[in-house]
Structure formats: structure tokens, C-alpha cells
TIPADO-229352 format. One record per residue (C-alpha): residue in one letter; x, y, z. Coordinates in pm, whole numbers, always signed. Layout:
A|X|Y|Z
...
//
This chain:
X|+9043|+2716|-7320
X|+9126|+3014|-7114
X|+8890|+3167|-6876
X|+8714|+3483|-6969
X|+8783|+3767|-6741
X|+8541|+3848|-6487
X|+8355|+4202|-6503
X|+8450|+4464|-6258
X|+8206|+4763|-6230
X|+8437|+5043|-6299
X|+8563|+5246|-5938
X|+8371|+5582|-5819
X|+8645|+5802|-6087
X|+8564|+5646|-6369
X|+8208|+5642|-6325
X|+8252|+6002|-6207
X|+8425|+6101|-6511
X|+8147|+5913|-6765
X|+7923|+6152|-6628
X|+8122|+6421|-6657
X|+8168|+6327|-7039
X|+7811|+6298|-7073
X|+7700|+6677|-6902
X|+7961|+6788|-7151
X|+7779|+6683|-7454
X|+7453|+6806|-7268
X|+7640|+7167|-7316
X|+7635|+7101|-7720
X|+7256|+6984|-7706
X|+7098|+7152|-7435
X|+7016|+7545|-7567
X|+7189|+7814|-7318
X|+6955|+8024|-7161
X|+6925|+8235|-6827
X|+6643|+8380|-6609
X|+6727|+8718|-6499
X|+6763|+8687|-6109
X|+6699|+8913|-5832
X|+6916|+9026|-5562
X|+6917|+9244|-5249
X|+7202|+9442|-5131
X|+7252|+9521|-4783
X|+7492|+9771|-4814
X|+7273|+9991|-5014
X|+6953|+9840|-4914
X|+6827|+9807|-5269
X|+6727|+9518|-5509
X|+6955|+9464|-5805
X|+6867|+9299|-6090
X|+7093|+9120|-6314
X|+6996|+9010|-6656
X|+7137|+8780|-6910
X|+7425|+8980|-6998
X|+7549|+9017|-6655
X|+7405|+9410|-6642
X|+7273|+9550|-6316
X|+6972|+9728|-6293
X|+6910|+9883|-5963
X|+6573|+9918|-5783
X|+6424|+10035|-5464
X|+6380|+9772|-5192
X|+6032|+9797|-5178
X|+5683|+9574|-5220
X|+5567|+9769|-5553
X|+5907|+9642|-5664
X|+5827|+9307|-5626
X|+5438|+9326|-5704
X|+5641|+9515|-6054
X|+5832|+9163|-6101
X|+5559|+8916|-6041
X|+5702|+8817|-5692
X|+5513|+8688|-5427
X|+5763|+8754|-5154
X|+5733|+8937|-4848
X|+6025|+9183|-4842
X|+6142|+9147|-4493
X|+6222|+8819|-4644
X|+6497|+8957|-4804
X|+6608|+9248|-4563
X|+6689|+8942|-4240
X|+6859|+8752|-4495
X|+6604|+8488|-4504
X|+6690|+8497|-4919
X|+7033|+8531|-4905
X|+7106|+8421|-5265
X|+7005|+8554|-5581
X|+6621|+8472|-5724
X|+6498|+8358|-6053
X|+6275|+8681|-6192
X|+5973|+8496|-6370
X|+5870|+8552|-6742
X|+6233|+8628|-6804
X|+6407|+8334|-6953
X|+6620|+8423|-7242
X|+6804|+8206|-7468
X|+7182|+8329|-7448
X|+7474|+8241|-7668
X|+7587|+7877|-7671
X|+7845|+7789|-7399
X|+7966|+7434|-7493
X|+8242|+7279|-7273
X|+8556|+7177|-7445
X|+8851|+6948|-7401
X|+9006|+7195|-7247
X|+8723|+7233|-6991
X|+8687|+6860|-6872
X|+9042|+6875|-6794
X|+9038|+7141|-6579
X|+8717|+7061|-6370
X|+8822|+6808|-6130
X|+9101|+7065|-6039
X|+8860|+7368|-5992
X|+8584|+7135|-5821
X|+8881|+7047|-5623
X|+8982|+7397|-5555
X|+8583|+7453|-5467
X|+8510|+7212|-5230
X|+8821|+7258|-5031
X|+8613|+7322|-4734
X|+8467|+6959|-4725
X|+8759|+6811|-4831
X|+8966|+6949|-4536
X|+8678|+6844|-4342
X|+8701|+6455|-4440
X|+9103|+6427|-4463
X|+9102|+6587|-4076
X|+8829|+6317|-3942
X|+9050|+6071|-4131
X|+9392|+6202|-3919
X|+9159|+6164|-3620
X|+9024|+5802|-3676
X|+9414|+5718|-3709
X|+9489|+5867|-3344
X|+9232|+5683|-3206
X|+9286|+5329|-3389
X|+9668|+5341|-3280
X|+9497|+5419|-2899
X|+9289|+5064|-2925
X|+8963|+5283|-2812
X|+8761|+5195|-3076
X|+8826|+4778|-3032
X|+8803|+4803|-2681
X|+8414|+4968|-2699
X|+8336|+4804|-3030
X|+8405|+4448|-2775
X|+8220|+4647|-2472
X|+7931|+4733|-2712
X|+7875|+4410|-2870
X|+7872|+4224|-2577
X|+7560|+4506|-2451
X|+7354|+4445|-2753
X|+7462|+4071|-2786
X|+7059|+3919|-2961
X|+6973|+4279|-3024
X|+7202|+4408|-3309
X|+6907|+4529|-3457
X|+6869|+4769|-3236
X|+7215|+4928|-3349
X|+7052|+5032|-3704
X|+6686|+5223|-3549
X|+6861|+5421|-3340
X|+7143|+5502|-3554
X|+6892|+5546|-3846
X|+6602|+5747|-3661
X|+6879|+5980|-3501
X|+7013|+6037|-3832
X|+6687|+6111|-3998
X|+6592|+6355|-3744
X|+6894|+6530|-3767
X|+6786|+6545|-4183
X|+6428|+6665|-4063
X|+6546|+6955|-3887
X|+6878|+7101|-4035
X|+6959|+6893|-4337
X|+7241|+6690|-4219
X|+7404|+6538|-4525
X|+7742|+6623|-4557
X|+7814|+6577|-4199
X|+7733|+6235|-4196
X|+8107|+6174|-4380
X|+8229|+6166|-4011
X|+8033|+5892|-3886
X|+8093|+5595|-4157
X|+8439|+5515|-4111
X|+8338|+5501|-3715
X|+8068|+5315|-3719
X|+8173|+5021|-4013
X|+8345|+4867|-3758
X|+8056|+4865|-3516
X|+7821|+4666|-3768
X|+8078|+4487|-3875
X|+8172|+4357|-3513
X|+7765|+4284|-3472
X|+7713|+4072|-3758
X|+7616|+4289|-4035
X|+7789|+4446|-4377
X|+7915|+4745|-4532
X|+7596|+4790|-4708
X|+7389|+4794|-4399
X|+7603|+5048|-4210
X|+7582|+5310|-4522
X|+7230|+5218|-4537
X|+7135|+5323|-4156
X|+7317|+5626|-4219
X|+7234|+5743|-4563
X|+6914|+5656|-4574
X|+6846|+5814|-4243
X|+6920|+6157|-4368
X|+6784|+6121|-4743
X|+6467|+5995|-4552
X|+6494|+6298|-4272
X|+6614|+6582|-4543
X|+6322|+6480|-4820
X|+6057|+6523|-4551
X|+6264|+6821|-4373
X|+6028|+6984|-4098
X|+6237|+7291|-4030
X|+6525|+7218|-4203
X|+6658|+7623|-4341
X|+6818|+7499|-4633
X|+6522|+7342|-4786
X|+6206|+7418|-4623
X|+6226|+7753|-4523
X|+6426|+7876|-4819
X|+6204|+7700|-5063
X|+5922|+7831|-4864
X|+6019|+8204|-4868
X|+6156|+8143|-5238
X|+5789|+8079|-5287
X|+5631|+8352|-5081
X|+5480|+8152|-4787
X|+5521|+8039|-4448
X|+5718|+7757|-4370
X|+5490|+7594|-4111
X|+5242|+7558|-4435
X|+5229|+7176|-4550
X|+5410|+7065|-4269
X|+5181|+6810|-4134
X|+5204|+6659|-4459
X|+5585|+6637|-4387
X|+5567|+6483|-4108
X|+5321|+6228|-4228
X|+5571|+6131|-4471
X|+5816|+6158|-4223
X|+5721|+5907|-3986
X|+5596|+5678|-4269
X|+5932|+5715|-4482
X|+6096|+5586|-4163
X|+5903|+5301|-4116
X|+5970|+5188|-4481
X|+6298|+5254|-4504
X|+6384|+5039|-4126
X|+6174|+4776|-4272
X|+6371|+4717|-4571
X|+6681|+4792|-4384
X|+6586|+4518|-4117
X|+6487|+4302|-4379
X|+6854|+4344|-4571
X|+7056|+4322|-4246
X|+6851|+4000|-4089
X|+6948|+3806|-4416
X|+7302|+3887|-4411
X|+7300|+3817|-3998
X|+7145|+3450|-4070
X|+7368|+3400|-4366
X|+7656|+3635|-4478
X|+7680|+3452|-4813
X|+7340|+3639|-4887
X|+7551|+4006|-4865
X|+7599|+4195|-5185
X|+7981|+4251|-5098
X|+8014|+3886|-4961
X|+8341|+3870|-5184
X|+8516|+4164|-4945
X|+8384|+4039|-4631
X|+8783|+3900|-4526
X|+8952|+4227|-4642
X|+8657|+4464|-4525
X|+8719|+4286|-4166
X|+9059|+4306|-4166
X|+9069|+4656|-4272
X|+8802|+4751|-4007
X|+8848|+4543|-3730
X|+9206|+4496|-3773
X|+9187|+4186|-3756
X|+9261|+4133|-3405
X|+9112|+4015|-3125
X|+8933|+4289|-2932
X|+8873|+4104|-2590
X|+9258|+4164|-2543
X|+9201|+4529|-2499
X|+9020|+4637|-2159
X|+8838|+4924|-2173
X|+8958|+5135|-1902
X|+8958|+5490|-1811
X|+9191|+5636|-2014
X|+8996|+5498|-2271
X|+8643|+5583|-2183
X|+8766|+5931|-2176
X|+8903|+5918|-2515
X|+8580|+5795|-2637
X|+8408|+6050|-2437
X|+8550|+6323|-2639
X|+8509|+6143|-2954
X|+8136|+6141|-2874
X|+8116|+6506|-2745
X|+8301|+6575|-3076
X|+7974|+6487|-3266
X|+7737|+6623|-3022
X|+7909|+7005|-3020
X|+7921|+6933|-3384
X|+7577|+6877|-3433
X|+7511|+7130|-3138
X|+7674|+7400|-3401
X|+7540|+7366|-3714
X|+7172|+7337|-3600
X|+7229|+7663|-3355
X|+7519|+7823|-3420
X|+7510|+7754|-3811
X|+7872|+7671|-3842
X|+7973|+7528|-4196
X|+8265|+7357|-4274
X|+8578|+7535|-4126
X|+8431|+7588|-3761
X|+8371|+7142|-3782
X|+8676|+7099|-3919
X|+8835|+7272|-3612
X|+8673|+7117|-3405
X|+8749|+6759|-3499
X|+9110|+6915|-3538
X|+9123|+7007|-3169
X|+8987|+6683|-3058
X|+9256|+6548|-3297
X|+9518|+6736|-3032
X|+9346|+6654|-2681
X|+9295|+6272|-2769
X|+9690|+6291|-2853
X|+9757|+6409|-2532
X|+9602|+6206|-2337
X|+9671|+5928|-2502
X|+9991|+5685|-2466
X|+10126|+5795|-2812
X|+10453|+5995|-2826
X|+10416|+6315|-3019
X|+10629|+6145|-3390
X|+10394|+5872|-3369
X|+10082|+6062|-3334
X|+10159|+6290|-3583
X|+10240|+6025|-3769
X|+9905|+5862|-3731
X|+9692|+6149|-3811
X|+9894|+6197|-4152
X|+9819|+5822|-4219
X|+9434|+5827|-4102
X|+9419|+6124|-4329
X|+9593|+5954|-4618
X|+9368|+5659|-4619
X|+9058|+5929|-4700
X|+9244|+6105|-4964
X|+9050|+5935|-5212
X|+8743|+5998|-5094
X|+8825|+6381|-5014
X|+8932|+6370|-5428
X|+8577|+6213|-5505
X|+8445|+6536|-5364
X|+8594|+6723|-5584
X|+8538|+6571|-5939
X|+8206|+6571|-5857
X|+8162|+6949|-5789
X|+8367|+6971|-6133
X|+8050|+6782|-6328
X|+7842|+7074|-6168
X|+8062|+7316|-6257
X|+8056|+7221|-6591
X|+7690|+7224|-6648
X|+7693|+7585|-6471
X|+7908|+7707|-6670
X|+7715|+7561|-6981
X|+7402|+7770|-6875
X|+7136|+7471|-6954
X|+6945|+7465|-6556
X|+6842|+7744|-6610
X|+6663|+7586|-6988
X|+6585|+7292|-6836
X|+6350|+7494|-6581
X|+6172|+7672|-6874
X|+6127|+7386|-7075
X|+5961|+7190|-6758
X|+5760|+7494|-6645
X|+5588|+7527|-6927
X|+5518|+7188|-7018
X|+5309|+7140|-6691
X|+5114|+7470|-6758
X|+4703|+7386|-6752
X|+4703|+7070|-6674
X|+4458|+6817|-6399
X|+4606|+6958|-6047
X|+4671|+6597|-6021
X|+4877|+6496|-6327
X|+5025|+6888|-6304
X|+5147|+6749|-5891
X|+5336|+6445|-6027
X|+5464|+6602|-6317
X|+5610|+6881|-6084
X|+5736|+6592|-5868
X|+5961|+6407|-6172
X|+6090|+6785|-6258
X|+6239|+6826|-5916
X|+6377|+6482|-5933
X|+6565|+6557|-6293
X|+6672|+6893|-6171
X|+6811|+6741|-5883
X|+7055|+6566|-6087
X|+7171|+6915|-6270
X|+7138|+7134|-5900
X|+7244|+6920|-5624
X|+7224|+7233|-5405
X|+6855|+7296|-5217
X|+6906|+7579|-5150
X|+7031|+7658|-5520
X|+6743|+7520|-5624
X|+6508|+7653|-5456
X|+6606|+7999|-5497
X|+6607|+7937|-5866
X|+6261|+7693|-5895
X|+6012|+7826|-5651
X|+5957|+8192|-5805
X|+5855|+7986|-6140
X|+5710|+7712|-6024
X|+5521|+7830|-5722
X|+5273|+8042|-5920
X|+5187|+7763|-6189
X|+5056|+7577|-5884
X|+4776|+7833|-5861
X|+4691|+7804|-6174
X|+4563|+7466|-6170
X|+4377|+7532|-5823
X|+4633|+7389|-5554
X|+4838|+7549|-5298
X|+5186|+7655|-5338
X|+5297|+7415|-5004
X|+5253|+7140|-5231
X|+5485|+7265|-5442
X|+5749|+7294|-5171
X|+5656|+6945|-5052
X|+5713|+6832|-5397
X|+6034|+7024|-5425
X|+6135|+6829|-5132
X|+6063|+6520|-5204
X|+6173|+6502|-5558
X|+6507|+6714|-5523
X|+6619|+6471|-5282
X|+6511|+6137|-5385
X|+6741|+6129|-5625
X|+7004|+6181|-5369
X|+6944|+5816|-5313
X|+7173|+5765|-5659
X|+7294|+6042|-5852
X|+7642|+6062|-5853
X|+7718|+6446|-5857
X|+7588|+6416|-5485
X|+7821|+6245|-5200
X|+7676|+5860|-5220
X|+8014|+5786|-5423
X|+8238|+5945|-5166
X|+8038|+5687|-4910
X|+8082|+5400|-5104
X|+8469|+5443|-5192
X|+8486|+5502|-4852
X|+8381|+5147|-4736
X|+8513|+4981|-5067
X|+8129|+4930|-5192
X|+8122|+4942|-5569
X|+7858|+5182|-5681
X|+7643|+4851|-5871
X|+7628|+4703|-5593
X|+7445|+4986|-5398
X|+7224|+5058|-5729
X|+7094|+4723|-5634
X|+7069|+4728|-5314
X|+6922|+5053|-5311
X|+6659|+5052|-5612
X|+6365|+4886|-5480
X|+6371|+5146|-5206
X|+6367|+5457|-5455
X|+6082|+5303|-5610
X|+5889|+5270|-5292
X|+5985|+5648|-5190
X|+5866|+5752|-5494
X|+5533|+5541|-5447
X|+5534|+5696|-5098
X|+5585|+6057|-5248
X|+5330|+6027|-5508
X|+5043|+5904|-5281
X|+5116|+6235|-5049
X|+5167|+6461|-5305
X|+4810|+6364|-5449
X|+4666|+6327|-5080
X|+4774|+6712|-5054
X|+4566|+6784|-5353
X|+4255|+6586|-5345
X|+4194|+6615|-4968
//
């Protein structure tokens, strides 16, 4: 009798194009419809206003203009750039003709969500050229050995500080994307200390879901979701913070938790199978006492590290995006070849190699951006607003809370962008919260916390780009990872309702 053939959860394509099939066929069910949307120009200082047939209607830049529309926005809001994207008008949903995705269209969406994200995935494949330069230098062995014998008892201590560093750098610009950089680094560190693949995308992921869902000052959710919804920032924020500091403890707990029972027994790890291969793809399976850290070393791990912190330095002050990091991890790319021992064919040589071994991940990228594309170009986010704005009208300020709170997470898997969004949600829902006596900071909050909790799973986002990139199949983090959305969204909940009863 022959053996029946194990199951193998499909790879990060497949499931990537399943969804893809799927928001295709939500094109065919899902009316069309658009809100007309706002937007300023700065070149003729004016508001435009462009309805469902793509018409522009000009007005002047001026408070009786938006008192006219129903928008409770200051205008310097929109003069500084504060709103720098165009804003759903309210009590102006249309239905528009039917915009169903063909054949034709699923073919060609990887390609132009390729074409699209060509920023990020320049991004990844040049972190992945530098990562090669500095394996072939033996830097990262030598202070993976140097490190584990400093924490030697206190591993632990590797996944707070990578996790609270990471979730304050959510809390105050949003960093998401620009985590990519850190995962192939620091696999080998838990590795070499005991721990698995899981835990490693755990400290880091979670750290900046948990830091961007209860974002402080973070501009491209707070404030623009803030301004989208005509007050200050600073309003609700101790609320944030609350849930900051008490999303962090839950999350470290259940992190700890995870990571102690793989440390005591590594049979207990969800990817116990790839353990061997992960460890000799990561740790190359050598012995790392045989490489002494010395200077030259030090120096190339040095820049590495000043790599980050310029990086980080940028797009929190200097609000670079993806070409300025991409140069600089590029340039880094060219000083750590220099210094190091590597002749100039070989280190080209291993950049082209480092970047090769992230080419699937870069491609991830951009299938994903093609499901989005398809659903934009179906014109159904803009339906699935209406339809959830108007469901919640009237009711108990605390059912209505909640409700609002499930919206934002649904939405989030049709608008993965905040700051799209926002732009798009707060003018609608911001108002309703009035209506049933609460303030509209709770409706940020609750913008917040739902738009990103789903983060946590949804494939259109860059979870799938994580896991192919440490060879975790995306069941395996569903279950790792599922008990912990339920306890965010426990978390969430109780705050949201604190905000309204108290």
C-alpha cells in the first residue's frame, strides 16, 4: 500500500495569486461606485474637485468652500501640504458603471504591480547584494560568535530590545517597509542564540504592527488621519500610548513565551522540519569561533550599523522614501568592498548573488501591489466605504465604536495604504462619530487600530515577502500568529470602549 503524499501549504505565489483570483470576482459582485474627492492645487492655489466621471470643477481655496462641502478641515491643512492627497467629498458616493477585471487583467497585474513597486523592490534586491559582500567578508560569523558569547543565559534579552526598538520606530514614523533590511541580518543572530525563524520575524514584525497600530506621531497615520478628520493630532493620544505600552507587554509576553519553548526544546518549533537547512543557509554552517573578530571587521560592522541608523535618521527627519535608502545601502555596498579583502570580480560578484537570493522576495512585492491594483481599478473601496458608513449610522456610541473598529479592519484588507485610507475614510466616517455623541479621536484611534491589525495577516501587505524570505510557510505563521490577533483585538476593543464610556 503506497503512502499518501504529505500536504504542503502552497508557497507565498500561489497563495498570492488565489487572492488575486478571488478580488477579481469581488469586481463582478461588488457594485462600482466613487466618492467625488477633493484636491488642492498649489500651483493655482485653488481646490479642485473631481467627480465620478473624472471632470474637474474648480473652486476657491477658501473655508466657505469647505463649510460648502461638509468638511471639517482647517484649510492651512491643505495649503503646508499636511493633505497632500486627494479627499473623499461626503454625501457624494455614486454608483458608476461596472468595471469587472478580466483574464486579460490578472495577467497583466503582477507585471504592472511589478512595474509599481519598483522603488521597494530595488530597495530589497540592493540590501540583498550587500548581505552577500559582507557574508563573503566573515563579519557577520565573527560578531554573531562575539555576540552570543555576551548574551550567553540572556538570549532573551536579544528579542525586547530588538522588539521595543522596533515598535518605537512604528510609534513615531511608521516603520514597516524598512524593516525588509533587518530580517535577513538578524536570522542568523537568533538562530546562533537558540531560537527559530518564527521568533526572529516575530520580534521584528510584531514590533512595528504593535508600534504603527498605536502610532503616537507617526505622519502617515496619525496626523494624516487626524487632519483627514479635521482635528489635532495630539487629540486621543494618551489613549495611544496606553495601548502602546500595554500592546508591548502582550505581544513580548507571548513572544517570550514562543521563544522559551523552542530554547528548552527545538522539537516544539513550528518550522522544526527546516531547522538543518535554515542553519545551514544562515549560519553557513561553519564554525564561527574560527573567525576572530578584528579590526577590519569591527569597522565593517560599524558601517553596517551606521547604515541603519542614517537610515532611520532619514526617514523620520529628512523624510526620504525609497530611492534616497536604497542609495544609501548602495554606497555602503561600495565602502564595505573597499575595505574589505575581496578583489573587485569577486565582490561584484557577491553583491549580484546576495541580490539574486532576494529576487523572490523583491517579486512577492510586486504581485501583491497587482491584487491592489486590481481592486482599484474595479472601483469597489470606494462601495465598500458607503455600504459600512451607513450601516453604523444611529447606533449605541458603543456598538457604533466596535462596529467602526471591524470596518477599518476589512478595509484594511482592500487599502493597505494609511495614508490612502485615511484620506479616503476620515471625511465620512469622522462626522458619523458625532452623531452618536463621541469624539472624532476615537475614530482615528479606531482607524489605527483596525487598519493595521490586520497587517498581522493579510497578504496584500509585506508579511509574505517576510516569510519567503526566511523559508516560513505562510500556515505556519497563521498559527503562530492567531492567538495574538485575537488578543490585539481584545486589547483594541477594551480601549476603544474605555475612550467612549470614560
Amino acid at each position: 500500500m503506497k503512502n499518501k503524499k504529505r500536504f504542503e501549504f502552497p508557497t507565498a505565489f500561489t497563495v498570492l495569486f488565489i487572492v488575486l483570483i478571488i478580488a477579481t470576482i469581488l469586481t463582478y459582485v461588488i457594485p462600482a461606485g466613487n466618492y467625488s474627492k477633493l484636491n488642492y492645487n498649489k500651483e493655482n492655489k485653488n481646490f479642485e474637485i473631481i467627480n465620478q466621471n473624472g471632470n474637474k470643477i474648480t473652486e476657491p481655496a477658501t473655508k466657505e468652500t469647505l463649510d460648502k462641502l461638509n468638511i471639517k478641515i482647517h484649510i492651512d491643512k491643505f495649503v503646508d501640504g499636511s493633505i497632500n492627497k486627494p479627499l473623499a467629498i461626503p454625501n457624494t458616493y455614486k454608483k458608476v458603471k461596472q468595471n469587472p477585471q478580466t483574464i486579460s487583467d490578472i495577467l497583466q497585474a503582477p507585471i504592472k504591480g511589478t512595474y509599481n513597486s519598483i522603488d521597494i523592490i530595488l530597495f530589497i534586491l540592493v540590501i540583498g547584494g550587500l548581505i552577500g559582500i559582507i557574508n563573503a567578508t566573515g563579519a557577520f560569523e565573527a560578531g554573531i560568535s562575539s555576540l552570543s558569547k555576551v548574551t550567553k543565559g540572556k538570549e532573551f534579552l536579544l528579542i525586547v530590545l530588538v522588539n521595543i526598538l522596533i515598535s518605537i520606530g512604528g510609534t513615531t514614523f511608521g516603520m514597516a517597509e524598512e524593516t525588509i533590511a533587518f530580517y535577513p541580518i538578524l536570522i542568523s543572530i537568533f538562530l546562533a542564540a537558540g531560537y527559530d525563524a518564527i521568533v526572529c520575524t516575530a520580534a521584528v514584525f510584531v514590533g512595528s504592527t504593535v508600534g504603527t497600530m498605536f502610532s503616537t506621531i507617526n505622519p502617515f497615520a496619525t496626523v494624516i488621519a487626524s487632519n483627514s478628520a479635521g482635528i489635532n493630532f495630539t487629540e486621543g493620544i494618551n489613549l495611544r500610548i496606553l495601548g502602546l505600552f500595554l500592546g508591548i507587554i502582550i505581544s513580548l509576553a507571548y513572544i517570550l513565551r514562543y521563544a522559551k519553548k523552542v530554547k528548552e526544546d527545538p522539537s516544539k518549533s513550528l518550522v522544526f522540519e527546516q531547522k538543518i537547512s535554515l542553519e545551514n543557509r544562515f549560519l553557513n554552517n561553519r564554525n564561527n569561533n574560527e573567525i576572530k573578530l578584528n579590526f577590519k571587521l569591527k569597522l565593517i560592522l560599524l558601517i553596517f550599523a551606521l547604515t541603519f541608523v542614517i537610515m532611520i535618521y532619514g526617514v523620520a527627519i529628512k523624510h526620504w522614501w525609497f530611492t534616497e535608502m536604497t542609495a544609501l545601502f548602495l554606497v555602503s555596498s561600495i565602502l564595505i568592498g573597499i575595505i574589505s579583502d575581496l578583489k573587485e570580480k569577486e565582490c561584484v560578484n557577491k553583491f549580484l548573488n546576495g541580490a539574486g537570493d532576494l529576487i523572490g522576495v523583491a517579486l512577492i512585492i510586486g504581485v501583491a501591489r497587482g491584487i491592489n491594483l486590481i481592486l482599484e481599478n474595479g472601483k469597489i473601496s470606494d462601495t465598500l466605504l458607503y455600504f459600512f458608513s451607513t450601516s453604523v449610522k444611529g447606533m449605541n456610541s458603543s456598538i457604533f465604536i466596535i462596529m467602526t473598529l471591524l470596518i477599518f479592519l476589512l478595509l484594511g484588507l482592500f487599502i493597505p495604504s494609511s495614508s490612502g485610507l485615511a484620506v479616503l475614510s476620515m471625511p465620512i466616517m469622522a462626522p458619523l462619530a458625532e452623531t452618536v455623541g463621541i469624539s472624532r479621536d476615537l475614530i482615528v484611534s479606531s482607524f489605527q487600530f483596525g487598519h493595521v491589525l490586520i497587517t498581522f495577516i493579510t497578504p496584500t501587505g509585506i508579511i509574505l515577502a517576510v516569510l519567503a524570505m526566511l523559508d516560513i510557510t505562510y500556515d505556519k505563521w497563521l498559527k503562530f500568529i492567531t492567538p495574538l490577533v485575537i488578543l490585539m483585538f481584545l486589547l483594541d476593543s477594551v480601549l476603544l470602549l474605555i475612550g467612549v464610556n470614560f
